[in-house]
C-alpha positions in Angstrom: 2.3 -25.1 -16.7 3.1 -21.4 -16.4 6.5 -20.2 -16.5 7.8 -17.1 -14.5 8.5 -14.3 -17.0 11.5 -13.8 -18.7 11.4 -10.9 -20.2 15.0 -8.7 -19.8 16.6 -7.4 -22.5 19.2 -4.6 -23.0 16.7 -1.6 -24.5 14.3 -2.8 -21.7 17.2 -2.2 -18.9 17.8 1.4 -20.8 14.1 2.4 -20.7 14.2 2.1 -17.4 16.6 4.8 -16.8 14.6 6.8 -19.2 12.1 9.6 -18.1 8.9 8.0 -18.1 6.0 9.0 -21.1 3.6 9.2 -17.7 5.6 12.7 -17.4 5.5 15.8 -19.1 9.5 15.9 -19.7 9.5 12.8 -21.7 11.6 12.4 -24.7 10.4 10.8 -27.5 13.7 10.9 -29.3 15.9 9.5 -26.4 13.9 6.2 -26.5 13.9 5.6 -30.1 17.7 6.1 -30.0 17.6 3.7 -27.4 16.4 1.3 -29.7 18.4 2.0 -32.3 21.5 1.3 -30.6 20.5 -2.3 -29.3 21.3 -4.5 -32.3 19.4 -7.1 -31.6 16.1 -5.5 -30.5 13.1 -8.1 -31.1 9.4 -7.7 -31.1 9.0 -6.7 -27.4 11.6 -3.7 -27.9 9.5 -2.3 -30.8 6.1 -3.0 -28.6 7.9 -1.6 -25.4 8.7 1.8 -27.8 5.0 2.0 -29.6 3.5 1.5 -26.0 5.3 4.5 -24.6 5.1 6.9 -27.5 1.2 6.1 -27.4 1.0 6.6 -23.4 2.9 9.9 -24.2 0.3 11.2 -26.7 -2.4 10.3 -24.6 -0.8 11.6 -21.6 -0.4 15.2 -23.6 -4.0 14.7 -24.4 -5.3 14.2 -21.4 -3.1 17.3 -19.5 -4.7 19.7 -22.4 -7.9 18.3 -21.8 -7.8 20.0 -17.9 -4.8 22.4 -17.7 -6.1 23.4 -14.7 -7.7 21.0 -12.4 -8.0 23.4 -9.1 -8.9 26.7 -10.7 -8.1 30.0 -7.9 -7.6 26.9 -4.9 -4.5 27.1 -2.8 -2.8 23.9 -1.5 -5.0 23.2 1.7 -8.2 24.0 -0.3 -7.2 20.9 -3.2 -6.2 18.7 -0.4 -9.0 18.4 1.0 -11.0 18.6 -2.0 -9.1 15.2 -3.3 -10.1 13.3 0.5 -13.6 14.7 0.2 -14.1 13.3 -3.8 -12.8 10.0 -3.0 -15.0 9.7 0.1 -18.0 10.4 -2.0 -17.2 8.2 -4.2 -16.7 5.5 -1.8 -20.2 6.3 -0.4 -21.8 6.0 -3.8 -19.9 2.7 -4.2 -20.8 1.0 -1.0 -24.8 1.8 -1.9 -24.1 0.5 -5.1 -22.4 -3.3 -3.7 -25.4 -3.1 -1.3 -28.2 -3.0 -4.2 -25.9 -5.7 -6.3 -26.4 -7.8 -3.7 -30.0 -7.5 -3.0 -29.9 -8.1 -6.6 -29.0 -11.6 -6.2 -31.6 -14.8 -5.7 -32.1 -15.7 -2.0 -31.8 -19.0 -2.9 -28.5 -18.8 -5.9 -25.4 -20.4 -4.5 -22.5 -18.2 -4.5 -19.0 -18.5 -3.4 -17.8 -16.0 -0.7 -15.2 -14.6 -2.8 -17.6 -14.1 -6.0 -20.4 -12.5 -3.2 -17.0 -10.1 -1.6 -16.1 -8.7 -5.5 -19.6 -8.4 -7.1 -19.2 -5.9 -10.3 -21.2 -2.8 -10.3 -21.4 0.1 -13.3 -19.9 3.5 -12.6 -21.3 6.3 -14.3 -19.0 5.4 -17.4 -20.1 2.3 -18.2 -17.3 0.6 -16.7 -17.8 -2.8 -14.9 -15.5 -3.6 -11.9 -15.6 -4.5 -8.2 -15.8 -2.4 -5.3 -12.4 -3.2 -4.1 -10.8 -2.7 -8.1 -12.6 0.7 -8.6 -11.8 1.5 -4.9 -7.8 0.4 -6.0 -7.7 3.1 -9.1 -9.5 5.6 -7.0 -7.0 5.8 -3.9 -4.0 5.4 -6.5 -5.6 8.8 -8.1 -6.3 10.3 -4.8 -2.2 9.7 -4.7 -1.8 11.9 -8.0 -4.1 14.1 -7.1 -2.4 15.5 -3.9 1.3 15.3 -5.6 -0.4 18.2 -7.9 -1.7 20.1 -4.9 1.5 19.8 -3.4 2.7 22.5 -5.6 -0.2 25.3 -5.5 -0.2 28.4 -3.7 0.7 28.4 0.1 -1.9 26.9 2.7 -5.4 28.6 2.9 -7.8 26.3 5.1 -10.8 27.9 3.9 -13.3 25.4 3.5 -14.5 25.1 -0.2 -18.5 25.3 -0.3 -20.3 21.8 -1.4 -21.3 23.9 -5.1 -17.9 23.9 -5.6 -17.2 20.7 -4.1 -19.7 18.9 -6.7 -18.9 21.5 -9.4 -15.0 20.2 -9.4 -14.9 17.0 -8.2 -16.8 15.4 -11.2 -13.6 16.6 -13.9 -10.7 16.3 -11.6 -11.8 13.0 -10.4 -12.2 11.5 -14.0 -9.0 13.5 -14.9 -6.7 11.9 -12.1 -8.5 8.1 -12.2 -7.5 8.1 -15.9 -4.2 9.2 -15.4 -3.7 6.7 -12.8 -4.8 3.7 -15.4 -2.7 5.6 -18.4 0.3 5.4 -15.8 0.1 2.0 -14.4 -0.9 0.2 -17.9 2.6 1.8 -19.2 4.5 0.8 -16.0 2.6 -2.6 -16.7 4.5 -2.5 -20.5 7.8 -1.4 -19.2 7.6 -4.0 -16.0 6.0 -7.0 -17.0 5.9 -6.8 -20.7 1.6 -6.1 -21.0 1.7 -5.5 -25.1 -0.5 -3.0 -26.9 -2.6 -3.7 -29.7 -3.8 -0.7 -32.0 -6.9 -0.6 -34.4 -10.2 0.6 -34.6 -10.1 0.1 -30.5 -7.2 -0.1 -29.0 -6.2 -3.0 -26.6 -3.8 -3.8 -23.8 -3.4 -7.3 -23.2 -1.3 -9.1 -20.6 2.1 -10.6 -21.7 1.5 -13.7 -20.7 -2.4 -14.6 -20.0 -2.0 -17.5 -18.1 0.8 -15.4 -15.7 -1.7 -12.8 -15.5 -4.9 -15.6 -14.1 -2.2 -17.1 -12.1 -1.5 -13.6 -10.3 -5.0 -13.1 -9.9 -5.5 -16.2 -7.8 -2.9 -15.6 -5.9 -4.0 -12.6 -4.4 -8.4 -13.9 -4.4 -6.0 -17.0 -2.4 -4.7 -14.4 0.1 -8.3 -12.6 0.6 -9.9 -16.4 1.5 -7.7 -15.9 5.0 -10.1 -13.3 5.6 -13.4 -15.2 5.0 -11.7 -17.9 7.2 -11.2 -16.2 10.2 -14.4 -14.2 9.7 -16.4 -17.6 9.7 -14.8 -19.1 12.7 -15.4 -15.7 14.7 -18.8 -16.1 13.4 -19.2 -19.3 14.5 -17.5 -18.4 17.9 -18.9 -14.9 18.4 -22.8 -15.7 19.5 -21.6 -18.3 21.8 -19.5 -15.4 23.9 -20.9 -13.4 26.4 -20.4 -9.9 26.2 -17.6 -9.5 28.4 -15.8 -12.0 26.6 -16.3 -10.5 23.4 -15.1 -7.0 24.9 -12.0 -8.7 26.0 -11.0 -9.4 22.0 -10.9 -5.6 21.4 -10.3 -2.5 22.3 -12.8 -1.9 24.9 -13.7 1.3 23.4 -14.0 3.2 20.2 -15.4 6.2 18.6 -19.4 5.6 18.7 -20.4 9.2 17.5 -19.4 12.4 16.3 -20.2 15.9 17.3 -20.7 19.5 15.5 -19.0 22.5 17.9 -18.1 26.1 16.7 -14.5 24.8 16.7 -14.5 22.0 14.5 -15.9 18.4 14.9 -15.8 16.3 18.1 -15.1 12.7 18.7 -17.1 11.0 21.2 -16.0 7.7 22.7 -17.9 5.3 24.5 -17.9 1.3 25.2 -18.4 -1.5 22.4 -21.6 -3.1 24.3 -20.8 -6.1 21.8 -24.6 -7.1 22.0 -25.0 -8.1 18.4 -23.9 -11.8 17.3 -22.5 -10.4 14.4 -18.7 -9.9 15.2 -17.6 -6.7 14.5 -14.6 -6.3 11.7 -11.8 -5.1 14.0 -12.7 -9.1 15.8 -11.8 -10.7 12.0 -8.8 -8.8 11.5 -7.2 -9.5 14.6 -7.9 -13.5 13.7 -6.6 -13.1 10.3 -3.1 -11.2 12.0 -2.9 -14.1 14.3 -3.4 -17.1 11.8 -0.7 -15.3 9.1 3.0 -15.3 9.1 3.4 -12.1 10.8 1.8 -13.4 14.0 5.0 -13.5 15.5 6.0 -9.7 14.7 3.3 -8.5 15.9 4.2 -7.4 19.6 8.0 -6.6 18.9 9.1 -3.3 19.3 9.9 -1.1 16.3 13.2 -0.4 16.9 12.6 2.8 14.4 9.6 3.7 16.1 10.1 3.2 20.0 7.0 2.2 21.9 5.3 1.2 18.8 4.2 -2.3 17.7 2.0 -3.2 14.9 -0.2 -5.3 17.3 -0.6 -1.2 18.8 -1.1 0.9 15.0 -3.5 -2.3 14.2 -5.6 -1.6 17.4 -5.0 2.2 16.0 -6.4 1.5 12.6 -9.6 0.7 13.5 -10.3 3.3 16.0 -9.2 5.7 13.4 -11.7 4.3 10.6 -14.3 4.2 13.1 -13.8 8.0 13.4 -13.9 8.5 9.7 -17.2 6.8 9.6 -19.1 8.9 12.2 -17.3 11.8 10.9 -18.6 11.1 7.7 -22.4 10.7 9.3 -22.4 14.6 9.8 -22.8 16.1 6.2 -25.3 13.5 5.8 -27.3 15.0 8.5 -26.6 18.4 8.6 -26.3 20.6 5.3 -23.3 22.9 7.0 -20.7 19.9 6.9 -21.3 19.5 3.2 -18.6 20.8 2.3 -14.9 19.9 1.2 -13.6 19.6 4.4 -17.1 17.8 6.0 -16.8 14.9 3.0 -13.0 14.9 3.9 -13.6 13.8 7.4 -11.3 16.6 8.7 -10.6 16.2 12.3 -7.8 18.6 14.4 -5.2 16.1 15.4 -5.0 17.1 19.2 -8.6 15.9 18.7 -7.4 12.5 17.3 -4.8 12.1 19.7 -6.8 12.6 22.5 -9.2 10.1 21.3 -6.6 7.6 20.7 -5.0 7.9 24.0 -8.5 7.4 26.0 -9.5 4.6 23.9 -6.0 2.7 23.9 -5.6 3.1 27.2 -1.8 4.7 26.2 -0.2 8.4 27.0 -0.7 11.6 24.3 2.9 11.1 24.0 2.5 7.4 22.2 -1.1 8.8 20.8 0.8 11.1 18.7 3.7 9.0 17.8 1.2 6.7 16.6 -0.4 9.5 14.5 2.9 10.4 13.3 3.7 6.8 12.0 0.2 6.3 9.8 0.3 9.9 8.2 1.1 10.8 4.6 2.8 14.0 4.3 1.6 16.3 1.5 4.9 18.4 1.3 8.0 18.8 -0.9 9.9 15.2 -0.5 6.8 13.8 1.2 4.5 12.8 -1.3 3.8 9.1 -1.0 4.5 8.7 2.5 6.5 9.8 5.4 10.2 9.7 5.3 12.0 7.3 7.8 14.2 9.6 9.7 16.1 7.2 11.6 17.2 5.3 7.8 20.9 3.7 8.7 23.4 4.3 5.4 22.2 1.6 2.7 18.4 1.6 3.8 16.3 3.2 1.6 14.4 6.0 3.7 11.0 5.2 2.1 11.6 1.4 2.7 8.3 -0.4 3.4 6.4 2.6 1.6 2.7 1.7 0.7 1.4 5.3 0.5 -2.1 5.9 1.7 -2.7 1.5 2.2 -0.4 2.0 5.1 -0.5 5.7 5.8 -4.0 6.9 5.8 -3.8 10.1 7.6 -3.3 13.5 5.0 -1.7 16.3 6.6 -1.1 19.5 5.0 1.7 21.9 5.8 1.2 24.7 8.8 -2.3 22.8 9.8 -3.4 21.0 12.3 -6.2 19.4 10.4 -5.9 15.4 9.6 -8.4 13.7 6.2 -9.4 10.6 6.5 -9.7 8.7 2.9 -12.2 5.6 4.1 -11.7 3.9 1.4 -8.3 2.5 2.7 -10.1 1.1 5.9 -12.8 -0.3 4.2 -11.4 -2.3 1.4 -7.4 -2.2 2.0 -5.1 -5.7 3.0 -4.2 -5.9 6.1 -1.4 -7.8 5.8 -0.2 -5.8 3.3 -0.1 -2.7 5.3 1.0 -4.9 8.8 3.7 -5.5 6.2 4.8 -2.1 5.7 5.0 -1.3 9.1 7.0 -3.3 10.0 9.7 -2.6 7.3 9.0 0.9 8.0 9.7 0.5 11.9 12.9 -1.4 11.3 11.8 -4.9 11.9 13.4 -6.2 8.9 16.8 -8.1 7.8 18.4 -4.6 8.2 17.8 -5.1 11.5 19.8 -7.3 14.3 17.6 -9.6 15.0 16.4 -10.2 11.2 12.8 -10.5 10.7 13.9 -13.7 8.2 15.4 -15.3 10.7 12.6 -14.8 13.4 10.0 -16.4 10.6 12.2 -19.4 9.3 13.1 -20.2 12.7 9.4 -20.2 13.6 8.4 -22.3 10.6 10.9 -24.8 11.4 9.4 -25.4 14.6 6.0 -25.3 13.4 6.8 -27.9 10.5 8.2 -30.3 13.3 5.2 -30.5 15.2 2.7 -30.7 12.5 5.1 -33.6 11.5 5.2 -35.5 14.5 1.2 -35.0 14.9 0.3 -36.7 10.9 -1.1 -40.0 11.7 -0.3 -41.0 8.0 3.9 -40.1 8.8 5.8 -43.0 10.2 9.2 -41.7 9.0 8.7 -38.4 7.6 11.6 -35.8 9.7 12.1 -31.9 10.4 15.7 -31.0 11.3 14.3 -28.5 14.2 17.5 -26.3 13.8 19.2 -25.1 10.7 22.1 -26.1 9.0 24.8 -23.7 10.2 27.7 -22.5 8.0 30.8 -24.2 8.9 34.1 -25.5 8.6 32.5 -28.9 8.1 29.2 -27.3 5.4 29.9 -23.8 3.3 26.2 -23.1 3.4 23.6 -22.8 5.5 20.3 -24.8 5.2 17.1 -22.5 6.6 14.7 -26.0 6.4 15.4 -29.6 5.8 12.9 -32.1 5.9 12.6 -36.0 5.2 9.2 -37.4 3.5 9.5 -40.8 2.5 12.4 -41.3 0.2 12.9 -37.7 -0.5 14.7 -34.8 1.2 13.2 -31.1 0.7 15.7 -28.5 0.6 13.7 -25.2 1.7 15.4 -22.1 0.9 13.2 -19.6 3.4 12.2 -16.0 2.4 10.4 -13.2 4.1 9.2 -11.1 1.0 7.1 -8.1 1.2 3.9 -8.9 -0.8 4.3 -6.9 -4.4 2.3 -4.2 -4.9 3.0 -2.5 -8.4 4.4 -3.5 -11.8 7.7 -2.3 -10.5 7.7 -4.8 -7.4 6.7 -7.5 -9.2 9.3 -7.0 -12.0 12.2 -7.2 -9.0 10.0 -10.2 -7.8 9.9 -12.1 -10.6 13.4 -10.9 -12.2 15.2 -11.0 -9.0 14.1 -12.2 -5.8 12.2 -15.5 -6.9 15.9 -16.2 -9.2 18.6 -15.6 -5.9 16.1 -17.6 -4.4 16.0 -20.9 -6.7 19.8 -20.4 -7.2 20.6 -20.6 -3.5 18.0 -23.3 -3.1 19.9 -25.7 -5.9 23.0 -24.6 -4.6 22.2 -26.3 -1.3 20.9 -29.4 -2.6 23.1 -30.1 -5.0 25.8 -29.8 -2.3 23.6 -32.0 0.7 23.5 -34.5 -2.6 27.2 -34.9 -1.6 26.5 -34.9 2.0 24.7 -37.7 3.6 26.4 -37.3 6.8 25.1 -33.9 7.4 21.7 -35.2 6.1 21.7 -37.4 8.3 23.0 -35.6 11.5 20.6 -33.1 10.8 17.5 -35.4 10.8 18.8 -37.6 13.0 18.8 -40.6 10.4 21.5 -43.5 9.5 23.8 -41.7 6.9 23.5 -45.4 4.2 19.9 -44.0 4.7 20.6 -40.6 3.6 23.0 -41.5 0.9 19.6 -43.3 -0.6 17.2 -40.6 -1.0 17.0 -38.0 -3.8 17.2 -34.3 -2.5 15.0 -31.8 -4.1 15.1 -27.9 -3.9 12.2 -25.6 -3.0 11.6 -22.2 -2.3 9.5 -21.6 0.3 8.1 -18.1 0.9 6.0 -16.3 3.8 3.5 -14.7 0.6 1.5 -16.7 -1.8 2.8 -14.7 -5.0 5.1 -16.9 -6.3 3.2 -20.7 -5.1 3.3 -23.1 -7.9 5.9 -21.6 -10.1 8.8 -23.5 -11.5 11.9 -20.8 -11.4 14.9 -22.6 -13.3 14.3 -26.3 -11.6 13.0 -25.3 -8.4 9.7 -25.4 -7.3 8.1 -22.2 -5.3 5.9 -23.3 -2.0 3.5 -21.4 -0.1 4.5 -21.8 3.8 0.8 -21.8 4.8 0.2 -24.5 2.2 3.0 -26.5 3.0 2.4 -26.4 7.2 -1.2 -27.9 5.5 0.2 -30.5 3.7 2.9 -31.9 6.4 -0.3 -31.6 8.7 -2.4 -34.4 7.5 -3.9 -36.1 4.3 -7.3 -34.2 4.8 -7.5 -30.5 3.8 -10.6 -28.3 4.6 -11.6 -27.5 0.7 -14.6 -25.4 1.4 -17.5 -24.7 3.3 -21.0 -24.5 2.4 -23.1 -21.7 4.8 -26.8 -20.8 5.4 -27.2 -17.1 7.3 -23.6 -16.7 7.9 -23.4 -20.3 9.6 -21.0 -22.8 8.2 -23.4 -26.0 7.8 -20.9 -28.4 6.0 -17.5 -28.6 4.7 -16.3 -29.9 2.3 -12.9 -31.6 2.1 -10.1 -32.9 -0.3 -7.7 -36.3 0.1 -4.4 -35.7 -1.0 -2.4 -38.8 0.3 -3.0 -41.9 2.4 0.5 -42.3 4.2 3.9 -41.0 3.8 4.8 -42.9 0.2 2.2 -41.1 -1.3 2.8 -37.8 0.5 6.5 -37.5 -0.8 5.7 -39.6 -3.9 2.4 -36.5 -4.8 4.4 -34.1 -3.7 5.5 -31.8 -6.7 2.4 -32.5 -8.5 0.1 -31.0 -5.6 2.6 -27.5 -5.1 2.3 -27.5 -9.1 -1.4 -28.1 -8.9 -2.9 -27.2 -6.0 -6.2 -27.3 -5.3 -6.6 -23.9 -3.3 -4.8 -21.8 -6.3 -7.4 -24.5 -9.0 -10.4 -23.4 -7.7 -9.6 -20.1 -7.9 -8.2 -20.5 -11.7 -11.3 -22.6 -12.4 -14.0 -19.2 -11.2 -11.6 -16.8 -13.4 -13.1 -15.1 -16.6 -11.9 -12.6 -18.8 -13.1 -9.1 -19.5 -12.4 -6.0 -21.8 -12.9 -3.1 -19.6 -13.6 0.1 -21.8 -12.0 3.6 -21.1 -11.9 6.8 -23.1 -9.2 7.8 -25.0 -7.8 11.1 -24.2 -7.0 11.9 -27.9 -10.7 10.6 -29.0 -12.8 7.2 -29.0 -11.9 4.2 -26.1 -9.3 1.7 -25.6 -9.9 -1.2 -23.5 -7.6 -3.5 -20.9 -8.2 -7.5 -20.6 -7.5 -8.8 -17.4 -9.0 -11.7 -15.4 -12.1 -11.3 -13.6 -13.3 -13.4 -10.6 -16.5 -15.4 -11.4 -19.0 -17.4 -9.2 -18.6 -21.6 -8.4 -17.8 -23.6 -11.7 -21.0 -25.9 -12.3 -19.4 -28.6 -10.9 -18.6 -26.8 -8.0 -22.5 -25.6 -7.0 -23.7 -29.1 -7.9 -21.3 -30.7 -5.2 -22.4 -28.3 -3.2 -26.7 -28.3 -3.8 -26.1 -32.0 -3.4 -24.9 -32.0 -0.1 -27.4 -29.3 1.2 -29.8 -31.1 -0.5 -29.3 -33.9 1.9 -28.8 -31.8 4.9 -32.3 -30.2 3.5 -30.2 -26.7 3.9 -29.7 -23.9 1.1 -26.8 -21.7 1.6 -23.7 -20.0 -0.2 -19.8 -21.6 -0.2 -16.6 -20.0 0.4 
């Protein structure tokens, strides 16, 4: 069983207040006094120290290696240059998934997830997946225009494509390695990822098993994807036209056009003639079958006249832009250049487009614009600053950087870049997350987004309840457990199964993103959590009469049943883990379990048509529901077949200060054996061939 992390000590809380070895200000000395004043320092204080005096050298390495990465550029002219490199590289890296693909037998069976995440080799040698190598690139593209932030003032003269090339290779490798320098060290100072030194150097994970665990929970939250894009696909050819048209914006950018004033958009109709769905079709699916399905047309009250139904719709009109815009240095050698690769665009261009396509006024075209772009100016470096933050709320709440806010503005310009790689391999929900903690639809706000989602799962619980053929007494109190005179505490979700009661402690957690949000998500959230949960139960233990009003039972009836704490969260970081007694549920998983004793395990496919699925049993009636029920959220079968697929590899970088370290982390593989031979059997009968999700 894996254990959350407990890693906390007192020279751990002190290096965090410490200047960083990622920066040039560090201070050797003031961390190894840190240590020297904690008397009972262990072996993760002395790796904690040796991991940041190494990141230091290496970090002082690196800097001398390329003191100056934009030689005679002024701000503008490095912006740009940053957009443009990343671009390039995500064009080099979609040809490259394309050929790895081919690459593969017609007739091998592959899981969808292995098939999404194949590993390709960079020009280093390095093995990784488009979305990991995509990942370390935008996080240096992040670096890269904090430096640029600083140069001269704005010049928008274009930097010619000999330059462009001549650059990009150095300051590219510069930035993506100080990205990985910067986040393994956060990784040692968050998490407690150890260094080992010898001929190669190593960083491991703390905790291996943690570190497969995380990595399933996030290939879990990517399967809601391939869900919804095999039911559009299976819906989508069956549609006429029209009806297809009426699932999107009706319009989008089709084309782009070279004037003597800078590049044009041209929108036209989606004739949605193909039966393959387009994208923006799957993501709206995926936003409607998730959590925030219920946010999504509320007002921002931060950002009036905004919704994130609206900057979704937004989103893809914008990457469609960046696509065509990126068409034109392919064709024509004038637009290759810094600002062609960058897909610059004037933004009364973009919000002109915007406003025709969405059917909205320039007014809410530029707010729109305004709310997705990342300021490249003193104070603004990752991401805009919320200027309507109330006292207490952090002003860069719900920041995600360039995964929420794509658009790069420069000071005194008019000119927007478009990084593509966000909009081709970036979480939606993640970023449908951020936007709505950015645009005040959060618990700082009245109506708190908590409340809005327990309130909705309670109601969802009861009717998947009262629908389960297998339930004869199984109950969902439909309305919390208010704080009263009568009860101290309030109860977000109380339900009956069997001879149990589940005490649900509901929270509405931004997904983490970066060692530092999942150290406060593992050292703080997930523990309030699992103390307010036990708190609860323990005191409903005492209670059978508000048991039993609740649920609308006999109280001797109540007074019989053991009550049992959960946590049950909106994300599925977290599902599975045991935090101090208490269990941690997946609401998603949870709404499938109450549902029925027959869960959709998988589906086998032939040319992107689902031909079988296949299925697993979990219960047979309510005794065995309640009776099964910690062992399947310890065990369950969507986070099992993930962990199953994972391997492990030793990805090799060069050292700054000479030779190569490596990191180990998990690594997504294809269907176990068993797997593909439940599978070929099945097609086999079905005389099909095909790949499984």
């Amino acid at each position: 069983m894996v254990d959350y992390p407990k890693i906390e000590t007192p020279f751990r809380r002190a290096a965090r207040r410490l200047v960083t070895p990622a920066a040039r200000r560090f201070e050797p000395d003031s961390w190894s006094d840190a240590l020297a004043s904690c008397a009972d320092a262990g072996d993760d204080d002395h790796a904690l120290l040796a991991a940041a005096l190494w990141t230091a050298r290496e970090m002082r390495a690196l800097e001398a290696s390329l003191p100056e990465p934009f030689p005679g550029m002024s701000s503008t002219q490095a912006v740009m240059l940053g957009v443009a490199a990343s671009n390039l590289e995500q064009l080099k890296a979609q040809q490259a998934v394309r050929d790895r693909q081919r690459s593969l037998e017609t007739d091998d069976m592959v899981s969808f997830d292995y098939f999404s995440h194949l590993p390709y080799a960079n020009v280093d040698g390095q093995e990784l997946s488009q979305s990991d190598f995509g990942e370390a690139g935008i996080e240096a593209l992040v670096s890269w225009l904090f430096d640029a932030r600083s140069l001269e003032a704005p010049d928008a003269r274009d930097v010619p494509g000999d330059q462009v090339i001549g650059v990009v290779g150095s300051a590219l490798r510069y930035y993506s390695l100080r990205a990985v320098l910067k986040n393994q060290f956060d990784k040692a100072l968050h998490l407690g990822a150890r260094l080992e030194t010898g001929e190669v150097d190593a960083w491991q994970p703390r905790d291996p098993a943690l570190a497969r665990l995380q990595h399933a929970w996030q290939a879990r939250a990517e399967t809601d994807v391939i869900t919804a894009a095999l039911e559009v696909r299976d819906e989508w050819p069956r549609l006429t036209p029209m009806e297809r048209r009426a699932r999107l914006p009706r319009r989008s950018v089709i084309a782009a056009r070279a004037t003597p004033r800078g590049s044009r958009l041209v929108v036209g109709r989606r004739e949605c003639l193909s039966n393959r769905p387009p994208f923006a079709a799957i993501a709206r699916r995926t936003l409607e079958r998730s959590y925030l399905a219920c946010f999504l047309d509320q007002d921002m009250p931060l950002a009036p006249g905004l919704t994130a139904s609206l900057l979704a719709d937004a989103w893809w009109v914008i990457g469609d832009a960046g696509r065509q815009l990126l068409k034109l240095p392919k064709k024509m050698p004038g637009f290759r250049t810094s600002s062609g690769w960058a897909a610059a665009v004037r933004r009364h261009e973009l919000v002109g487009t915007l406003a025709r396509v969405l059917g909205v006024r320039e007014e809410t075209a530029d707010a729109i614009i305004a709310f997705l772009t990342f300021h490249v100016a003193s104070g603004d470096a990752f991401g805009p600053v919320d200027p309507g933050a109330r006292p207490g709320r952090s002003p860069r709440k719900g920041d995600r950087g360039l995964w929420a806010f794509p658009l790069v503005a420069v000071p005194q310009e008019e000119v927007l870049f478009i990084p593509i790689t966000v909009f081709e391999i970036g979480a939606m929900l993640y970023r449908v997350e951020a936007w709505l903690e950015r645009g005040g639809i959060d618990d700082d706000a009245l109506e708190h987004r908590g409340d809005v989602f327990e309130a909705d799962l309670r109601r969802r619980c009861a009717e998947v309840v009262r629908g389960n053929p297998a339930f004869r007494t199984a109950r969902v109190a439909e309305r919390e457990v208010e704080r009263s005179t009568v009860f101290p505490h309030q109860v977000d979700l109380l339900f009956r199964l069997g001879d149990r009661v589940f005490v649900g402690e509901v929270k509405c957690f931004l997904t983490p993103a970066d060692p530092h949000q999942w150290d406060r998500f593992y050292r703080q959230k997930l523990p309030d959590a699992a103390r307010q949960a036990r708190m609860r139960a323990e005191e409903l233990g005492w209670r059978p009469d508000v048991v039993a009003e609740a649920l609308g039972i006999d109280e001797a009836e109540a007074a019989s049943m053991g009550v049992h704490p959960l946590v049950v969260l909106n994300i599925g970081a977290g599902f599975s883990l045991r935090v101090d007694g208490c269990r941690v549920v997946h609401s998603d998983f949870l709404l499938s379990y109450l549902r029925g004793p027959v869960m959709e395990a998988g589906a086998a496919v032939k040319a992107g048509k689902r031909v079988v699925t296949r299925v697993e049993r979990l219960y047979e009636n309510e005794r065995e529901a309640s009776d099964r029920f910690d062992a399947a959220m310890a065990d369950p079968w969507p986070l099992r077949r993930f962990l199953d697929r994972l391997g492990w590899e030793e990805t090799q970088y060069p050292k700054p200060s000479g030779g190569r370290f490596t990191i180990g982390s998990p690594a997504r593989g294809n269907l176990t054996r068993e797997e593909a031979g439940g599978y070929q059997a099945i097609l086999a009968e079905l005389g099909v061939g095909g790949s499984a999700d």
